[in-house]
N, CA and C atoms as an extended XYZ file, in Angstrom:
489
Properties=species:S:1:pos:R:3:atomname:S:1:resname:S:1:resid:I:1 pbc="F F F"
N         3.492       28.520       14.540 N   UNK     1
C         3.760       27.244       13.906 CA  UNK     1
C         2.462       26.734       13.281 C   UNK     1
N         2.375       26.417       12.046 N   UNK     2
C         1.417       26.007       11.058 CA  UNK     2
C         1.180       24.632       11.298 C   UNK     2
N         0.196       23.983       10.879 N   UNK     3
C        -0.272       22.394       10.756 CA  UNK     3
C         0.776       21.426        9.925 C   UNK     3
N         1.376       20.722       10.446 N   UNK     4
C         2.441       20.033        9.613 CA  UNK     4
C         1.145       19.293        8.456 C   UNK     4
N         1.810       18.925        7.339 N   UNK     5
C         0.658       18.401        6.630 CA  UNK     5
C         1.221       16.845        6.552 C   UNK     5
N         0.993       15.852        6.429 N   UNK     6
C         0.745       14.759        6.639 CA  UNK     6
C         1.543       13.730        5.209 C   UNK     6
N         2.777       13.432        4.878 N   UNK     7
C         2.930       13.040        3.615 CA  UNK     7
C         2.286       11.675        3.508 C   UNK     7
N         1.748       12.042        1.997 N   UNK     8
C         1.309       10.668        1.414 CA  UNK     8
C         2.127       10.279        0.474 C   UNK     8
N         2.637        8.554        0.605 N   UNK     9
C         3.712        7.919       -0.047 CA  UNK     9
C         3.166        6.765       -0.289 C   UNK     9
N         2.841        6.943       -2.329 N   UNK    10
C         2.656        5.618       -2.936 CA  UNK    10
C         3.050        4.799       -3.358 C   UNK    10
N         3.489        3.558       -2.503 N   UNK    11
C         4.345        3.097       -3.021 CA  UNK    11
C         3.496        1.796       -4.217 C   UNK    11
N         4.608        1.733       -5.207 N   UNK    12
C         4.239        0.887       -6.512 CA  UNK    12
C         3.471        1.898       -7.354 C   UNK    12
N         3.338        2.703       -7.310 N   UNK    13
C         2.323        3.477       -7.926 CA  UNK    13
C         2.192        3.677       -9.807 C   UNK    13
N         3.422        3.354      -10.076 N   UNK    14
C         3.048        3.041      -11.619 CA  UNK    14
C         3.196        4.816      -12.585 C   UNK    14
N         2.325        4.610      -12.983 N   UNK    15
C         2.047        5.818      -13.960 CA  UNK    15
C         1.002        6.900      -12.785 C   UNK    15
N         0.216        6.440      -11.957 N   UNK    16
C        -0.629        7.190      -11.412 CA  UNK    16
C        -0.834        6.813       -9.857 C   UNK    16
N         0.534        8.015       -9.578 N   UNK    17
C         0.343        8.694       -8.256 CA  UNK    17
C        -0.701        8.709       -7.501 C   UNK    17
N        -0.980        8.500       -6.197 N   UNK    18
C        -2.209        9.056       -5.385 CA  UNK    18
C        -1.525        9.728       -4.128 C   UNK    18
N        -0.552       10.670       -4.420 N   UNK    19
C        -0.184       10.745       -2.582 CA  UNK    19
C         1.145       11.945       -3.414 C   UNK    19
N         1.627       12.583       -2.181 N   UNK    20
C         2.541       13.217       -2.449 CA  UNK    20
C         3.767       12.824       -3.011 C   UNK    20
N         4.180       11.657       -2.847 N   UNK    21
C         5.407       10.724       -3.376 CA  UNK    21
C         4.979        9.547       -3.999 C   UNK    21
N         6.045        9.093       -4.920 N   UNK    22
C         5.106        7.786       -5.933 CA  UNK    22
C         6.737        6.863       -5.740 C   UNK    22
N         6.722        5.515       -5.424 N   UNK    23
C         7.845        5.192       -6.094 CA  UNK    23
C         7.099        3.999       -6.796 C   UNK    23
N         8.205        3.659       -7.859 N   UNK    24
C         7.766        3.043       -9.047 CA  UNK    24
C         9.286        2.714       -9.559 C   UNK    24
N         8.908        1.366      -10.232 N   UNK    25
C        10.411        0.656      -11.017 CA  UNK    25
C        10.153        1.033      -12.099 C   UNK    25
N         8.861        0.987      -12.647 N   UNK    26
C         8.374        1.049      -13.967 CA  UNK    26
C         7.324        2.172      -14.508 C   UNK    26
N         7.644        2.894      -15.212 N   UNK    27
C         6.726        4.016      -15.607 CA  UNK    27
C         5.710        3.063      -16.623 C   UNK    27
N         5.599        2.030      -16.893 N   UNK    28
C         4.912        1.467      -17.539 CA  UNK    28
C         4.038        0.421      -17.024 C   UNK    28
N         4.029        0.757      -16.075 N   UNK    29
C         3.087       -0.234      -15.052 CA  UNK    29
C         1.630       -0.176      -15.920 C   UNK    29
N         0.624       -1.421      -15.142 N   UNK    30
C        -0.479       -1.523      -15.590 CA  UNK    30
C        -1.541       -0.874      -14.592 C   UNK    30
N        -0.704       -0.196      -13.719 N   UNK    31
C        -2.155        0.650      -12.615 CA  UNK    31
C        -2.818        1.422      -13.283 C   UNK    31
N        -3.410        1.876      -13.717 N   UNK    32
C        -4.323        2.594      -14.740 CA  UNK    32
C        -5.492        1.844      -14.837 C   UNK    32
N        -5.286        0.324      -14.819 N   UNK    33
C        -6.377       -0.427      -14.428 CA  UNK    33
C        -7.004       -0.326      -13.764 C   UNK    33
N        -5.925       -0.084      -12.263 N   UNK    34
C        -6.443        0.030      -10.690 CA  UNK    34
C        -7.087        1.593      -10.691 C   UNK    34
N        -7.317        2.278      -11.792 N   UNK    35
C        -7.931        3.814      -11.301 CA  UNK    35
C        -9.623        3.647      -10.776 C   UNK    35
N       -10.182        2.458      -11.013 N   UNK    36
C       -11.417        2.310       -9.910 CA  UNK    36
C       -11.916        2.135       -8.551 C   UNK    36
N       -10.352        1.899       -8.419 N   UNK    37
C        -9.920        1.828       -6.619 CA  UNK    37
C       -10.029        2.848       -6.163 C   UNK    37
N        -9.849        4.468       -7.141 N   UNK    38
C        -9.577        5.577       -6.495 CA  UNK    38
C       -10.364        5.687       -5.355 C   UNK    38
N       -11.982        5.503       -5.405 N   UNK    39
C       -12.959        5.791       -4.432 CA  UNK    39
C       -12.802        5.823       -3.079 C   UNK    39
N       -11.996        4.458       -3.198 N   UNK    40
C       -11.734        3.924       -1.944 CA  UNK    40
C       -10.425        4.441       -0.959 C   UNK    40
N        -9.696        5.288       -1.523 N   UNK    41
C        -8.402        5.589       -1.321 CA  UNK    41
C        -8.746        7.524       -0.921 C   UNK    41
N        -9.756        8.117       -1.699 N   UNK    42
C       -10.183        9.650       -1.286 CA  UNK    42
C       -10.695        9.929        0.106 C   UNK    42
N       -11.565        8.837        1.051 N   UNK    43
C       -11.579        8.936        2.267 CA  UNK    43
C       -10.018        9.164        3.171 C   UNK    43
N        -8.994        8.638        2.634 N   UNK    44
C        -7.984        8.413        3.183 CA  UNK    44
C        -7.070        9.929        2.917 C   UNK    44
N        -7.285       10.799        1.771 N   UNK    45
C        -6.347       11.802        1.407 CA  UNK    45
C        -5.710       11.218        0.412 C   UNK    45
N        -5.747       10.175       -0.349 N   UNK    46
C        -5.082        9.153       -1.653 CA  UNK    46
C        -5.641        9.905       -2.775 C   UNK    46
N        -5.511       10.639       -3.467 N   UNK    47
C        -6.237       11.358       -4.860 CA  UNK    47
C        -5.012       11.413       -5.749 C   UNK    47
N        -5.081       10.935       -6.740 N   UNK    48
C        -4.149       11.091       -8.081 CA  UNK    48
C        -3.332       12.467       -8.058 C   UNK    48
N        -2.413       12.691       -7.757 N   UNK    49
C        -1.200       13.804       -8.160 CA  UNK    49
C        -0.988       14.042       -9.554 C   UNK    49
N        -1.102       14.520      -10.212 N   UNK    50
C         0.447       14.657      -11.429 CA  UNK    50
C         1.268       15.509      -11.062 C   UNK    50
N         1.436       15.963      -10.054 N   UNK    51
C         2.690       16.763       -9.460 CA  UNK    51
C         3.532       16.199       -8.267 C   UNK    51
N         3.184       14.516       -8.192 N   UNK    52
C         3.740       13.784       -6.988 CA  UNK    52
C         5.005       13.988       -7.308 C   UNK    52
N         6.081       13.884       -6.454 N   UNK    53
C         7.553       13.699       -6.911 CA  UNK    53
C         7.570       11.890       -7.037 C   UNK    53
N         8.130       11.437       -8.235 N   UNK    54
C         8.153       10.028       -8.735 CA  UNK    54
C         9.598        9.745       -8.440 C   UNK    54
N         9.614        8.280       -7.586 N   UNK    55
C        11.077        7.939       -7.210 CA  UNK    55
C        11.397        6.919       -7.862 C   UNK    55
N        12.164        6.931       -8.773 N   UNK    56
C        12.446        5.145       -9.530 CA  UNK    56
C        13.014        4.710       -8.962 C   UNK    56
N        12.696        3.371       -8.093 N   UNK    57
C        13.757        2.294       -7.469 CA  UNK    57
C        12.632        1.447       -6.811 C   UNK    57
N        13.214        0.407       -6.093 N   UNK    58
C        12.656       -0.882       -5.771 CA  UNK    58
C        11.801       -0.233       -4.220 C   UNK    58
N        10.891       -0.527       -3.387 N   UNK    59
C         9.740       -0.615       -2.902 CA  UNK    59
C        11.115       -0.710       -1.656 C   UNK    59
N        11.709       -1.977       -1.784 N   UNK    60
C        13.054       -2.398       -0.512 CA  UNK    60
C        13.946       -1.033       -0.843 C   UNK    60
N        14.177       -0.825       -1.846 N   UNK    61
C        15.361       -0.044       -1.462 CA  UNK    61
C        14.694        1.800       -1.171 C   UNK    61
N        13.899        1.795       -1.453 N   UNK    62
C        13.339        3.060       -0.987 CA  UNK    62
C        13.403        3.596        0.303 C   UNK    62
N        12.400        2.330        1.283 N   UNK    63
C        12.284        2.425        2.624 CA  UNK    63
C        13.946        2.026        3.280 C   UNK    63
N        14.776        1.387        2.633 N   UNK    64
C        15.868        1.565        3.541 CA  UNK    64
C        16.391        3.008        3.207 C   UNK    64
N        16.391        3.381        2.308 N   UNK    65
C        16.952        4.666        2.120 CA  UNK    65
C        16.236        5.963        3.018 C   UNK    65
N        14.828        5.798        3.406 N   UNK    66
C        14.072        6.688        3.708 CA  UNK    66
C        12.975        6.442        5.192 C   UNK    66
N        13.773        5.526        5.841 N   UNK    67
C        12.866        5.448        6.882 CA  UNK    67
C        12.125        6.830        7.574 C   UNK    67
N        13.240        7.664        7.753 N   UNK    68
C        12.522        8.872        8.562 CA  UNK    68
C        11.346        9.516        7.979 C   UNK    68
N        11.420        9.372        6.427 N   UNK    69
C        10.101        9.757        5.835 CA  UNK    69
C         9.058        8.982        5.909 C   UNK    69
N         9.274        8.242        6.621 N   UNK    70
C         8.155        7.497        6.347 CA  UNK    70
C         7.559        7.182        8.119 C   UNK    70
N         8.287        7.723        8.574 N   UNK    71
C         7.893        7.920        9.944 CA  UNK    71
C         6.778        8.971       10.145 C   UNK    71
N         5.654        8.550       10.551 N   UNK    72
C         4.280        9.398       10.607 CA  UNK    72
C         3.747        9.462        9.333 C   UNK    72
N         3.754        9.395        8.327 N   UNK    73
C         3.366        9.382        7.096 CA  UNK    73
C         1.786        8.547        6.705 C   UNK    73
N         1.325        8.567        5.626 N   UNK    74
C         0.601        7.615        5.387 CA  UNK    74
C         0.641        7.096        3.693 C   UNK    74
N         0.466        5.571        4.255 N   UNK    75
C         1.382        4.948        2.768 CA  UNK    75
C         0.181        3.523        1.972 C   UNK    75
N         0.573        4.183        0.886 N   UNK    76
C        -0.822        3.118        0.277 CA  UNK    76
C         0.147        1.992       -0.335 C   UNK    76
N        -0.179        0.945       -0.559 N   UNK    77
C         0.420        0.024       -1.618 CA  UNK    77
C        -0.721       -0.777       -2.101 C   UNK    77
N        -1.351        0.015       -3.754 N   UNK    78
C        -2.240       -0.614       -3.940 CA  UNK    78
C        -2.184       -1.952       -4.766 C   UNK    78
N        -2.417       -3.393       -4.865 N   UNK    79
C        -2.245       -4.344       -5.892 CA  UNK    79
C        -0.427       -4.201       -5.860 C   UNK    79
N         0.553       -4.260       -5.027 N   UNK    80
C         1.520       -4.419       -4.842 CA  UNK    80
C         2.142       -5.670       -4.244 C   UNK    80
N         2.084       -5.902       -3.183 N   UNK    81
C         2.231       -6.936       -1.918 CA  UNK    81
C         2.432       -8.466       -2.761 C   UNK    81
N         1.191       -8.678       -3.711 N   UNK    82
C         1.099       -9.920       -4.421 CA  UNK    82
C         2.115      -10.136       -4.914 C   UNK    82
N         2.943       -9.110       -5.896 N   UNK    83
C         4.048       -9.179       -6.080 CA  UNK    83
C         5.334       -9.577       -6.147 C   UNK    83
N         5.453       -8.943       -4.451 N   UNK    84
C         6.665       -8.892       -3.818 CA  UNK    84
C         7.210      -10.065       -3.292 C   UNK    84
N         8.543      -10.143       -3.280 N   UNK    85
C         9.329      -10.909       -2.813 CA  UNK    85
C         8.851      -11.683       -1.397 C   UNK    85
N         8.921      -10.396       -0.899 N   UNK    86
C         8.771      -10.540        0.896 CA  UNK    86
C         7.537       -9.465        1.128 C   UNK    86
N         6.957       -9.711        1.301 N   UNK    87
C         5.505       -8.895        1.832 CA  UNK    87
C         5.887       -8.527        3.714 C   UNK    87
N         6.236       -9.083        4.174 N   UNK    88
C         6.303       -8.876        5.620 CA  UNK    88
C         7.976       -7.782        5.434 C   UNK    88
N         8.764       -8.414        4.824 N   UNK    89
C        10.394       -7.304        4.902 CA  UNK    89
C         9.057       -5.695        4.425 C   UNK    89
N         8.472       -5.457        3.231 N   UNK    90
C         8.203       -4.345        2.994 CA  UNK    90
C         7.171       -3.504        4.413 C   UNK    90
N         6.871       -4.270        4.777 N   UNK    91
C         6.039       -4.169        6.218 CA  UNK    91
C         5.861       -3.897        7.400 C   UNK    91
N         7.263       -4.836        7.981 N   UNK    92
C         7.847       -4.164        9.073 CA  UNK    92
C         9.138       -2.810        8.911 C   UNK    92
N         8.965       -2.527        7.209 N   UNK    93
C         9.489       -1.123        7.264 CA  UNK    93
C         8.516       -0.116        7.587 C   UNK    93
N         7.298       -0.253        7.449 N   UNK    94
C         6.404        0.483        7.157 CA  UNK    94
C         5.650        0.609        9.261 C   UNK    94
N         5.981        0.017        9.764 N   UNK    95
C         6.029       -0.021       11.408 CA  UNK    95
C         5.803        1.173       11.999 C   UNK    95
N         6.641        2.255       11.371 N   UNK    96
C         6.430        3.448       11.875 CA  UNK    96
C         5.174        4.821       11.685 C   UNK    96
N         5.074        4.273       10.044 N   UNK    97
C         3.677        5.138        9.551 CA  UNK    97
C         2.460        5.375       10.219 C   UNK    97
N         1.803        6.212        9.636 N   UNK    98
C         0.655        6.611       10.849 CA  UNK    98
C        -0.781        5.554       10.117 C   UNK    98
N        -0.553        5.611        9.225 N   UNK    99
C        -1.534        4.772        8.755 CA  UNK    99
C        -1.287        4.199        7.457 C   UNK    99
N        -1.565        2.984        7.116 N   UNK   100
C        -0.842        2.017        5.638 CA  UNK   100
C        -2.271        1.395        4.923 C   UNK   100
N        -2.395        1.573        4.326 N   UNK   101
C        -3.284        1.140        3.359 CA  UNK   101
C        -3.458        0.260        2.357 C   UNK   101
N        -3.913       -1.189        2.221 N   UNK   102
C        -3.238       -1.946        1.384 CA  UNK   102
C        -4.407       -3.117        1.069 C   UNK   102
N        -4.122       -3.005       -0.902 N   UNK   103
C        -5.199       -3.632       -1.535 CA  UNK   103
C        -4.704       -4.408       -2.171 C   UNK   103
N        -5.119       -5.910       -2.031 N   UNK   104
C        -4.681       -6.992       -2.783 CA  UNK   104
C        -6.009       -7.378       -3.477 C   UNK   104
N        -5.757       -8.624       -4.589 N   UNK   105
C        -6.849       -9.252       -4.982 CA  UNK   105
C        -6.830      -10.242       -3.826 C   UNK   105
N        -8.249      -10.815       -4.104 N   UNK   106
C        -8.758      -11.586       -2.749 CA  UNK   106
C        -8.316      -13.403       -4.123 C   UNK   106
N        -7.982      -13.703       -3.463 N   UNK   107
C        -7.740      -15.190       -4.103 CA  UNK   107
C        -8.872      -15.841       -4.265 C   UNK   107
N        -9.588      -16.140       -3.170 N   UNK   108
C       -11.057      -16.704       -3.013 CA  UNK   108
C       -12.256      -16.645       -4.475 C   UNK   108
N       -12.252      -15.503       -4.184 N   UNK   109
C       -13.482      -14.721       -5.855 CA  UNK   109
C       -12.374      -14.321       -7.325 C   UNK   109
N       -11.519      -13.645       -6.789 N   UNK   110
C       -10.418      -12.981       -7.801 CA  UNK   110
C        -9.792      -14.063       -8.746 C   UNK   110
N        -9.742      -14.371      -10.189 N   UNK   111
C        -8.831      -15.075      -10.906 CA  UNK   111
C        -7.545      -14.519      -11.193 C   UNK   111
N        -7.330      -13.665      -10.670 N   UNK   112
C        -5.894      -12.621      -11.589 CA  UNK   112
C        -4.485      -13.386      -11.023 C   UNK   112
N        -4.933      -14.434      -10.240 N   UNK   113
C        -3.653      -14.940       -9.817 CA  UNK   113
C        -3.243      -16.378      -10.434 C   UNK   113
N        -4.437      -16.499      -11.551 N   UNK   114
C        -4.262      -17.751      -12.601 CA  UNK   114
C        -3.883      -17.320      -13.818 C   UNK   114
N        -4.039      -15.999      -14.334 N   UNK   115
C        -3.541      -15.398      -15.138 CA  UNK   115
C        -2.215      -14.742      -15.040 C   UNK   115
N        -1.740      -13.967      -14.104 N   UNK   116
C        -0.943      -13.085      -14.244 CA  UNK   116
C         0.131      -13.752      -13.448 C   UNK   116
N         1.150      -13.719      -14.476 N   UNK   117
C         2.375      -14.434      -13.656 CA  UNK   117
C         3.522      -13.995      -12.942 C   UNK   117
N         3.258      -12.229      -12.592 N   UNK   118
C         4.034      -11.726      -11.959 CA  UNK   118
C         3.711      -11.703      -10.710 C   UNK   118
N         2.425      -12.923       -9.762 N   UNK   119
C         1.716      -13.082       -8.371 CA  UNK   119
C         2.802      -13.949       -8.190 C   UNK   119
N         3.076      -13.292       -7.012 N   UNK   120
C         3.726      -14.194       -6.272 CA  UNK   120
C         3.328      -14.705       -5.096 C   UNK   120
N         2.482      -14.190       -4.354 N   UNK   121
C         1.814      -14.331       -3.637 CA  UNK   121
C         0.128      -14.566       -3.731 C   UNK   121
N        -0.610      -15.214       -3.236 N   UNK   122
C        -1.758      -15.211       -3.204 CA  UNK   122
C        -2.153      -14.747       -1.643 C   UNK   122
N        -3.613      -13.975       -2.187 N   UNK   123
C        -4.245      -13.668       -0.170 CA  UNK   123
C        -5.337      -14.317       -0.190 C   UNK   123
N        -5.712      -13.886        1.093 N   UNK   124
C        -7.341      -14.436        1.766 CA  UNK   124
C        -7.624      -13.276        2.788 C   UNK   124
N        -8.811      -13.309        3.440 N   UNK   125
C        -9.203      -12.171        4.273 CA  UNK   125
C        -7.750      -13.186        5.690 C   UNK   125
N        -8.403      -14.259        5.843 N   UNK   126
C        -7.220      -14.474        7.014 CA  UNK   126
C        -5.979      -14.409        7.092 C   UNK   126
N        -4.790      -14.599        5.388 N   UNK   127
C        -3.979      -14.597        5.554 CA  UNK   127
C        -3.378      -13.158        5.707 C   UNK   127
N        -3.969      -12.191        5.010 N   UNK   128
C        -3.819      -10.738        4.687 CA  UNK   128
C        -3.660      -10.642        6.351 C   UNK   128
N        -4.573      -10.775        7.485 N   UNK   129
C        -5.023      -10.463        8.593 CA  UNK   129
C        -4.413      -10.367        9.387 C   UNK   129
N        -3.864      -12.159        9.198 N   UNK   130
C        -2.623      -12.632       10.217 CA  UNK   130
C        -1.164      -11.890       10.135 C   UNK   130
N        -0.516      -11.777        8.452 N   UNK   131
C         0.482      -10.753        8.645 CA  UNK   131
C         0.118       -9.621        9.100 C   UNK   131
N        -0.637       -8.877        8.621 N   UNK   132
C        -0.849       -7.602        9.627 CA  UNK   132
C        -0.998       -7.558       10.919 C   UNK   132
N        -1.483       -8.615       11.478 N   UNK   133
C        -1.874       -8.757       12.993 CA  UNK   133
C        -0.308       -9.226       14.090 C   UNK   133
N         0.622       -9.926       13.197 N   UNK   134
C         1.694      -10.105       13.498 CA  UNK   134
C         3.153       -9.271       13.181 C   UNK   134
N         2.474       -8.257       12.074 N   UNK   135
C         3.571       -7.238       11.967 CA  UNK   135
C         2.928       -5.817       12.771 C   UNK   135
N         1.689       -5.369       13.041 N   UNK   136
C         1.915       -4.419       13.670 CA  UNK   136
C         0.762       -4.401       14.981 C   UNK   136
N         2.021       -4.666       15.651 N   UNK   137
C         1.017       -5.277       17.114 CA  UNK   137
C         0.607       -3.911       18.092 C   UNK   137
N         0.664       -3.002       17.603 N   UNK   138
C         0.529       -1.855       18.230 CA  UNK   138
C        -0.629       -1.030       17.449 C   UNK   138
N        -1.588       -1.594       16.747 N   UNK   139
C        -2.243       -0.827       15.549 CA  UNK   139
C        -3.261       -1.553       15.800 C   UNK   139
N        -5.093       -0.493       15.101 N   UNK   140
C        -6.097       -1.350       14.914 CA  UNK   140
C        -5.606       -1.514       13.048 C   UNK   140
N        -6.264       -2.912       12.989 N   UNK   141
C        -6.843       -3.451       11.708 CA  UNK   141
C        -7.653       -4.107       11.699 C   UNK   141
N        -8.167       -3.357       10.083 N   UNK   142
C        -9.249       -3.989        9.433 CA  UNK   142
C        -8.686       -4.678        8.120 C   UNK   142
N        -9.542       -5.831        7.684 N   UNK   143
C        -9.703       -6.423        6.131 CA  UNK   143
C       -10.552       -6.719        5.592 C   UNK   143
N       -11.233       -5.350        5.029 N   UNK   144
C       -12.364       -5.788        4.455 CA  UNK   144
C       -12.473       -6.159        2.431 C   UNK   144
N       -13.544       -6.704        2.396 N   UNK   145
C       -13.813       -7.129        0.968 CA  UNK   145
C       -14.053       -5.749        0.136 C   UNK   145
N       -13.886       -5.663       -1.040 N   UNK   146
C       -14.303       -4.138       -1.837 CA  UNK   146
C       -14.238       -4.494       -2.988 C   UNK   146
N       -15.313       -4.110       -3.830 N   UNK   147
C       -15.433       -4.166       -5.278 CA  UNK   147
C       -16.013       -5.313       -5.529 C   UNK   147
N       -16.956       -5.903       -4.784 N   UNK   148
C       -17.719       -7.199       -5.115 CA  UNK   148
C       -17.167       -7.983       -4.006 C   UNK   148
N       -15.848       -8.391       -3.277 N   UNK   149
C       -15.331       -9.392       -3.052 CA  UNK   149
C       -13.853       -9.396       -3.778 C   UNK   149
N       -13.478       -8.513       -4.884 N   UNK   150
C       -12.857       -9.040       -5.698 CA  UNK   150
C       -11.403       -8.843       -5.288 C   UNK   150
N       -11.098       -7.723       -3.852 N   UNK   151
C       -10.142       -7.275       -3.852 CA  UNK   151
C       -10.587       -6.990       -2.507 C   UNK   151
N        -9.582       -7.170       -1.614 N   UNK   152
C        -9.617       -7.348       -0.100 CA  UNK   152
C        -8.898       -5.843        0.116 C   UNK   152
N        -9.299       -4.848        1.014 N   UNK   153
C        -8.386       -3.904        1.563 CA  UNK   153
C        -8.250       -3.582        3.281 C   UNK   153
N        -6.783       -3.647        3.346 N   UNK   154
C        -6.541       -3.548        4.896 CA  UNK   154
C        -6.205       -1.945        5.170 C   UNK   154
N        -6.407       -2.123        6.487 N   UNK   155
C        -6.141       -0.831        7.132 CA  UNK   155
C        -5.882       -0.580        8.153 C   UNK   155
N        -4.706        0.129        8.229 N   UNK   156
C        -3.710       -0.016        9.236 CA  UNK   156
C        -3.727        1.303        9.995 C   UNK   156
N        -4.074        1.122       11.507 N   UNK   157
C        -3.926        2.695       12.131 CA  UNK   157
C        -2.755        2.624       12.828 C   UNK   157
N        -1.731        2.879       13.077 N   UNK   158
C        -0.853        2.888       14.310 CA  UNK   158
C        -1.276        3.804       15.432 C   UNK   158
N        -1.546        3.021       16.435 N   UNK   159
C        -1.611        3.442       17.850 CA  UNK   159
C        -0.810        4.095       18.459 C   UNK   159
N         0.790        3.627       18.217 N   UNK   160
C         1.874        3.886       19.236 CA  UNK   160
C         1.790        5.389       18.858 C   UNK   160
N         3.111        6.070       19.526 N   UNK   161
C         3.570        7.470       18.974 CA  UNK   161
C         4.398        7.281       17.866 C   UNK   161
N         3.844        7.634       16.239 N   UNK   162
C         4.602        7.544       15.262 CA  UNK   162
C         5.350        8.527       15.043 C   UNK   162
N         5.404        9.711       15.664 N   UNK   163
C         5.623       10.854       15.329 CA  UNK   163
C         7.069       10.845       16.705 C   UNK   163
């Protein structure tokens, strides 16, 4: 029996994949922007695919469709969360993964949430903290600052047995 290999699942990922699976509503996303984040995402096994398999559908309807994949897995959502409807519903799907990865702009230093009117959310190092600290109570996290301040990234280990 060989080394199971570890899937990576990006979710929001846009035009540019970092993980073995991409889902995306929009092939026309603006992540291409976010390709300076890569740095930060290659410690993790996150490196741009063009051979990811790309899933079109909503972020919610993915993970209901696919929990078991996503059980042990490791899942980025970069500049996503701000977004979303429900940041905690996409979250406590994500409960089971082995490790989650997740980059918002920081509200504090960041303007992109006076400009861009698809934020629905704004963060902070505490608020980012507290949902994570209250959705996965079985995990270490971190939230640290990256790229000046300009963009906060958490990191999620799960402790329990994900597998």
């Amino acid at each position: 029996m060989g080394d199971i290999k570890t899937l990576r699942i990006d979710l929001g990922c846009g035009k540019r994949c970092r993980g073995d699976v991409g889902v995306t509503l929009d092939d026309d996303s603006l992540d291409q922007e976010h390709a300076h984040l890569d740095k930060y995402f290659v410690h993790y096994g996150f490196v741009y695919n063009p051979n990811a398999e790309i899933v079109k559908m909503s972020i919610e309807e993915y993970l209901a469709m696919n929990g078991d994949e996503v059980r042990g897995s490791y899942v980025l959502l970069s500049h996503v969360l701000e977004h979303t409807f429900c940041p905690a519903f996409i979250l406590k799907n994500l409960v089971r993964a082995r490790l989650i990865i997740i980059v918002v702009p920081n509200c504090r230093v960041n303007e992109a949430d006076s400009y861009d009117d698809n934020h629905i959310y704004s963060w902070t190092k505490a608020s980012m903290t507290n949902l994570l600290m209250k959705t996965f109570r079985n995990a270490d996290i971190s939230v640290i600052p990256i790229e000046g301040g300009l963009d906060l990234m958490g990191v999620v280990r799960n402790r329990g047995d994900a597998d």
